[in-house]
C-alpha positions in Angstrom: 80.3 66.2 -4.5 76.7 64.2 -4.1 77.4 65.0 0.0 73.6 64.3 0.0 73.8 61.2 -1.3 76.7 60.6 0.4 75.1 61.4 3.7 71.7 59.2 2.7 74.1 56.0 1.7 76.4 56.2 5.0 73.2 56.1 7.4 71.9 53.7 5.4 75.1 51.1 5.0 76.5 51.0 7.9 72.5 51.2 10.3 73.1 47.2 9.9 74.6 44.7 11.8 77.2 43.2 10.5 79.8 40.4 11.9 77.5 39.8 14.4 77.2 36.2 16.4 73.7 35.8 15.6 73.1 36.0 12.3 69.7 38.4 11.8 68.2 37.2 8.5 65.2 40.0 8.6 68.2 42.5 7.3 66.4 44.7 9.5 68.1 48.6 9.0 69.0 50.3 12.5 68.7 47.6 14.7 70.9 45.7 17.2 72.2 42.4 16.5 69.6 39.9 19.1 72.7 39.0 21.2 73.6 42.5 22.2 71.6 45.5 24.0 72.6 48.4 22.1 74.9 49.8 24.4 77.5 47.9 26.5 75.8 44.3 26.0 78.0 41.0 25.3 80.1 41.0 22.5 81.8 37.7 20.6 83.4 37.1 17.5 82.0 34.4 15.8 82.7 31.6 17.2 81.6 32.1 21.1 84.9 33.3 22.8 84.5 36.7 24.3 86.5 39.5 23.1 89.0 41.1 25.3 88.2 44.9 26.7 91.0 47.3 24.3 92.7 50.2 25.5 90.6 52.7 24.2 88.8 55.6 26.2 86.8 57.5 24.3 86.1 61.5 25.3 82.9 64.1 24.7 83.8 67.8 24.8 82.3 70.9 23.4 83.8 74.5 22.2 81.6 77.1 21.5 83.4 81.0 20.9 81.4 83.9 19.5 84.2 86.9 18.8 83.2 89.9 20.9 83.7 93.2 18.9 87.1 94.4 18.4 88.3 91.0 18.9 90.9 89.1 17.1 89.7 87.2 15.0 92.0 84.0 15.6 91.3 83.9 19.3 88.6 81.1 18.5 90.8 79.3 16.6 93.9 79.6 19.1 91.3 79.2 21.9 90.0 75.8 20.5 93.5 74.5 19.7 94.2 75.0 23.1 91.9 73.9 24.1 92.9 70.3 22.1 96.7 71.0 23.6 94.9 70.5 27.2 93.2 67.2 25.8 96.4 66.4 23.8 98.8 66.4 26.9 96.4 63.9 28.6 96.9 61.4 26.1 93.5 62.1 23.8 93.7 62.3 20.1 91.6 63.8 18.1 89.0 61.7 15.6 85.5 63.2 15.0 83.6 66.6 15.3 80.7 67.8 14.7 80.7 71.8 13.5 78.0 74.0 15.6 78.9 77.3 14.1 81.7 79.0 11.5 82.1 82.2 10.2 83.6 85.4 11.1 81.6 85.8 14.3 81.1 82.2 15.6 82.9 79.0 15.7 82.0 75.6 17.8 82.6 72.1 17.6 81.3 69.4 19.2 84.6 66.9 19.3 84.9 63.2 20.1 88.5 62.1 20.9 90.2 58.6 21.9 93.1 57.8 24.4 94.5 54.4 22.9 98.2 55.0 23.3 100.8 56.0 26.1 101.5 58.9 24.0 100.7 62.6 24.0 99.9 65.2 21.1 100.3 68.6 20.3 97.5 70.3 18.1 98.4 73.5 15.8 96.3 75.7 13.0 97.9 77.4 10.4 96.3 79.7 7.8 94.8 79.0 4.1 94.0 81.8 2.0 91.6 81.2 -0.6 88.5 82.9 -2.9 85.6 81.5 -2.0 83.3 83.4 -4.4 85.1 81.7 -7.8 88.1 79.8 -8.4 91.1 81.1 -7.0 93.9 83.4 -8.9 96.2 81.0 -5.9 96.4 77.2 -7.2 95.2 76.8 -3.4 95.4 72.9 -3.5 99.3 73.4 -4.8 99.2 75.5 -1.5 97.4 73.2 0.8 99.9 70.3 -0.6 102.7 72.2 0.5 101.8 73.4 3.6 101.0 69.7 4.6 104.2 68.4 3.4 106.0 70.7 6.0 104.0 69.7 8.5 104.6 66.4 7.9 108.6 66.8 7.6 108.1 68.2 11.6 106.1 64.7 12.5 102.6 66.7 12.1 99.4 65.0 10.1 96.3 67.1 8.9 93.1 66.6 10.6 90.9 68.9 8.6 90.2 72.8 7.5 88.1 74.6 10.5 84.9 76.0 10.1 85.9 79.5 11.6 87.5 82.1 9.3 90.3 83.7 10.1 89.4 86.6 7.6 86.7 87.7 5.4 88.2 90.3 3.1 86.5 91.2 0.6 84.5 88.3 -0.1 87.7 87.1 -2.5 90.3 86.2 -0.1 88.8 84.3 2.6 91.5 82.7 5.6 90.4 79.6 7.1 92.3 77.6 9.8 93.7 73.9 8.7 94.0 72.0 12.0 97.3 69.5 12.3 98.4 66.9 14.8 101.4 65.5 16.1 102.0 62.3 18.0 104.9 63.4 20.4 105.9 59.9 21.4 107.4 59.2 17.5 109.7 60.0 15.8 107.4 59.4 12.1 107.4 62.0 9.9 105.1 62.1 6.7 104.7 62.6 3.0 102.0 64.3 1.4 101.1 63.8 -2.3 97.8 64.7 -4.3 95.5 63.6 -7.3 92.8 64.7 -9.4 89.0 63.4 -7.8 88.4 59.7 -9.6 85.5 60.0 -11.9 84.1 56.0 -11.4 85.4 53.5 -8.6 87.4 51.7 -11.7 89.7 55.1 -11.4 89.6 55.2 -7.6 90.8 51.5 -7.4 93.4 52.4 -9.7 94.6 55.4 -7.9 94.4 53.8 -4.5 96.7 50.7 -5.7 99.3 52.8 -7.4 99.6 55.1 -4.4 99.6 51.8 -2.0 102.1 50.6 -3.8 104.5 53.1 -3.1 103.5 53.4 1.4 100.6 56.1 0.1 97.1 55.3 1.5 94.1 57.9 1.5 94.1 60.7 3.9 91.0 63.4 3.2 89.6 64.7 0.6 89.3 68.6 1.8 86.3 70.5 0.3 87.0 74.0 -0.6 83.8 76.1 -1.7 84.5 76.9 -5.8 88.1 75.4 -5.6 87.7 71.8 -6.9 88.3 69.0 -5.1 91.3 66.4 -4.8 92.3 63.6 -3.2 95.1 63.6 -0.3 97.6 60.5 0.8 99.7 60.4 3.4 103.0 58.2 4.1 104.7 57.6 7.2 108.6 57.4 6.2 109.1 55.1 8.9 107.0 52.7 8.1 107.3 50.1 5.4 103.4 49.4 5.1 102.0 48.8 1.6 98.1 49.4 0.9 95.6 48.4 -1.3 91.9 48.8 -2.1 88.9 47.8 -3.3 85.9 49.7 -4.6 83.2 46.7 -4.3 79.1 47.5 -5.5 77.1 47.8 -2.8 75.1 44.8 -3.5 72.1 46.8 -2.6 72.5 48.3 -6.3 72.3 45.3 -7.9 68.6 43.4 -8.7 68.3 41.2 -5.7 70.7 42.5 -3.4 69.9 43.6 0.1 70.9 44.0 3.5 72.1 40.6 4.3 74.5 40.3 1.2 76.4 43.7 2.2 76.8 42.0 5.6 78.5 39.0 3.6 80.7 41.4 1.8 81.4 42.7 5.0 83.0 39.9 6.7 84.6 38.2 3.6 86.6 41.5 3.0 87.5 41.8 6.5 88.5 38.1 7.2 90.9 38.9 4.3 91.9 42.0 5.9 90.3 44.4 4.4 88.6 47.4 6.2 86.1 49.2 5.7 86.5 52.8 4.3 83.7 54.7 2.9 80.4 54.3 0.6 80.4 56.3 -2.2 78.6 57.0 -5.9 81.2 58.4 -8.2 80.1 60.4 -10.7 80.2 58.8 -13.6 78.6 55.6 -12.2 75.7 56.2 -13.1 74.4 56.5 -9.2 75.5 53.1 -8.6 77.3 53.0 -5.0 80.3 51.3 -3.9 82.0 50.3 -0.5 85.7 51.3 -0.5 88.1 49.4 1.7 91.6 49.8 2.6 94.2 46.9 3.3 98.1 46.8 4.7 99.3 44.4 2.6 102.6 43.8 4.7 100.0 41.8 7.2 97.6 39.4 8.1 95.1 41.5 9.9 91.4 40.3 10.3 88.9 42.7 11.0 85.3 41.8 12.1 82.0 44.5 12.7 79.7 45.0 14.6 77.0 48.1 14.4 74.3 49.3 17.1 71.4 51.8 17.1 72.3 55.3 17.5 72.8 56.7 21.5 70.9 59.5 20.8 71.1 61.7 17.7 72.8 61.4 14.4 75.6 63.5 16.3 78.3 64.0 17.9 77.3 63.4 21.5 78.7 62.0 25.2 75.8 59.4 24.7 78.1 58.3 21.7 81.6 58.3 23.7 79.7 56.5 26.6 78.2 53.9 23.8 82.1 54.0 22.7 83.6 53.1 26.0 81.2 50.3 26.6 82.1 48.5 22.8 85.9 49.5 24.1 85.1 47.0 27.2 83.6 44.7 24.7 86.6 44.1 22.6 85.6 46.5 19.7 86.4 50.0 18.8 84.4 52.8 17.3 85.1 53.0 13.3 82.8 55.9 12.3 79.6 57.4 11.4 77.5 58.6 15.0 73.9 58.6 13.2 74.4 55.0 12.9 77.5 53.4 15.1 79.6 50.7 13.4 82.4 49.1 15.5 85.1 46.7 14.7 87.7 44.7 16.0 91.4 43.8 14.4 92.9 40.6 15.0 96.7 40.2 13.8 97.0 43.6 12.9 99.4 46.2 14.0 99.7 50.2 12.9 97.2 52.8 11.8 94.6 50.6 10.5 94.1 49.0 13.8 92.9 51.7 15.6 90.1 54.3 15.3 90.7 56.6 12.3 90.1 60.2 11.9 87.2 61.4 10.5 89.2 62.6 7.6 90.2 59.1 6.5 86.2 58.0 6.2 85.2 60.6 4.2 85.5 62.8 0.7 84.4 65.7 1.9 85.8 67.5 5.3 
C-alpha cells in the first residue's frame, strides 16, 4: 500500500525540527535545531525552563538464527522470543525492529526496546497459517482477529507478524509467527476489533472517531502478501480513555506550503493534545499526503517535538538507543522513525499516549 511513498514521506516529514526553542526559519530538512548538538545537547520547551530527565532507558540488541539442517523450524522463533523473555524480565519492552533476514532458513532482527515502567513482560509467538501465492481459501484476517482477541482476554497485545516462517508447504500454506506481549504488572486486558483499509483521509477520520468513541484507537495495520489489508484497534477494558483523530494535509501539498508550516501544524495540534501518528497518501487522494494524529479526549495532555539528525544509518542501531538515552536525560522521549529521529515530550498526560509507542501504532504496514 504506496510503502514507497510511504517510506519517502516519513524521512522526509519528520527530518525537521519541530517544537524547537529556536525557531529555524531556513526550514532546512535533516538538520538540528541551532540550540541543540544532535545528540544529548540542551533541551527546553519553549519558554526557557529546562525539561526534566524521564524514566526512560532505551536498549540495542541484535538476533540473528540461520536453521541448521534437520532443524526445527520454530527454534528461531522460540529462540528470539526468548530471547525477549530475558529482556522482558528486566523490565524492557519491546518498540521497534529492524528485520535482517526471514524465510525458512534465516531470521534476524535488529530490536530497540525501552524500560519506562517498574513492570516486567512476558513475550509469546503463536502461528498464522496463510497462502501467500493468492488469496487465501482461510478468511486469514477473521483468523488473525480472533487470535488477537484471545490474547487480549489473557492481558496480551500484538506487536507484529515475524519475518521467519514457521512452514513453507507448498508454496500455498505458508505459517508465520505473530509476536504478542504482556505487561505483567496489570491486570488490563484488551479488545480487538477490525475494518476495511480507508480509501481517502475523509474515511480514516471517520473510522478513527467512531472507533474512539467507543475506547478503540489504532493498533497496526498488518501486511499479509496477497491477503488484503485491514485496519486493527485495540481497547484496554480497564481504561475509560476516549480517542480521536485528525487526518490534517501536509501543508507541503498545498501551493506555498513548506517546511516551516508543518512545524506550525505541529505544535498547534500538540498544544491541543494531539500526537503525532503517521504520514500517509490514501489512495484515492489523489497523492496528496496527510499527517494523522491521535488524541485521549478524557485529558489535557500537551505534547511538544523535537527532531535531530540521524546517529548513524536510517536503522535500527545502538547509535540510535544511545541518541535515545541522551533525549531521555533531556526531558524527551523517542517517538519513531530511526532514519530521521523525532522526539517528544507530554505534559498533563497520563496512559499509553505518553510514552513511546510500538512500531505497530506508527505505521500501516508491519
Amino acid at each position: 500500500m504506496k510503502a514507497k511513498l510511504f517510506a519517502s514521506l516519513m524521512l522526509s516529514l519528520f527530518a525537521i525540527p519541530v517544537g524547537c526553542t529556536n525557531s529555524d526559519s531556513e526550514g532546512n530538512r535533516g538538520t538540528v535545531d541551532p540550540g541543540h548538538d544532535g545528540g544529548g545537547g540542551g533541551s527546553s520547551p519553549e519558554g526557557g525552563t529546562p525539561r526534566a530527565p524521564v524514566d526512560a532507558t532505551y536498549k540495542f540488541t541484535k538476533f540473528f538464527q540461520e536453521r541448521a539442517s534437520g532443524e526445527d523450524v520454530a527454534k528461531r522463533v522460540n529462540d528470539f522470543v526468548a530471547a525477549l523473555n530475558t529482556d522482558g524480565a528486566a523490565g524492557y519492552r519491546y518498540i521497534d525492529g529492524a528485520e535482517t533476514g526471514g524465510g525458512i532458513v534465516t531470521f534476524g532482527e535488529d530490536v530497540l526496546l525501552v524500560k519506562d515502567s517498574a513492570s516486567t513482560y512476558t513475550y509469546q509467538a503463536l502461528p498464522l497459517r496463510f497462502d501467500v501465492v493468492s488469496p487465501s481459501t482461510i478468511d486469514v484476517h477473521a483468523e488473525l482477529l480472533q487470535q488477537m482477541k484471545t490474547q487480549g482476554a489473557a492481558g496480551f497485545v500484538f506487536v507484529k507478524i515475524l519475518a521467519a516462517g514457521l512452514e513453507q508447504g507448498d508454496g500455498r500454506a505458508s505459517e508465520f509467527a505473530t509476536l504478542y506481549r504482556k505487561d505483567n504488572g496489570s491486570n488490563a486486558t484488551y479488545d480487538y476489533t477490525s475494518a476495511p483499509f480507508p480509501k481517502t483521509s475523509t474515511e480514516y477520520e471517520s473510522l478513527g472517531n467512531a472507533q474512539g468513541a467507543n475506547g478503540f484507537r489504532y493498533w497496526a495495520s498488518p501486511l499479509m502478501a496477497n491477503q488484503g489489508q485491514k485496519l486493527y484497534f485495540i481497547k484496554d477494558a480497564s481504561s475509560d480513555a476516549k480517542y480521536a483523530v485528525r487526518a490534517l494535509v501536509d501543508p507541503r501539498s498545498e501551493i506555498g506550503g513548506d517546511d516551516d508550516a508543518v512545524k506550525a501544524q505541529f505544535r498547534d495540534q500538540g498544544a491541543q493534545g494531539y500526537r503525532v501518528q503517521l504520514g500517509f497518501s490514501f489512495e484515492e487522494d489523489r497523492g496528496r499526503f496527510s499527517v494523522l494524529y491521535v488524541k485521549d479526549t478524557t485529558q489535557a495532555a500537551v505534547f511538544e517535538y523535537e527532531s535531530l539528525s540521524p546517529p548513524g544509518t536510517i536503522f535500527v542501531t545502538q547509535e540510535l538507543a544511545d541518541q535515545a538515552n541522551a533525549q531521555a536525560r533531556n526531558g524527551l522521549r523517542y517517538l519513531r522513525e530511526p532514519g530521521s529521529p523525532i522526539y517528544f515530550s507530554a505534559r498533563q498526560c497520563t496512559g499509553p499516549l505518553c510514552l513511546t509507542p510500538t512500531e505497530s501504532e506508527l505505521t500501516f504496514r508491519n
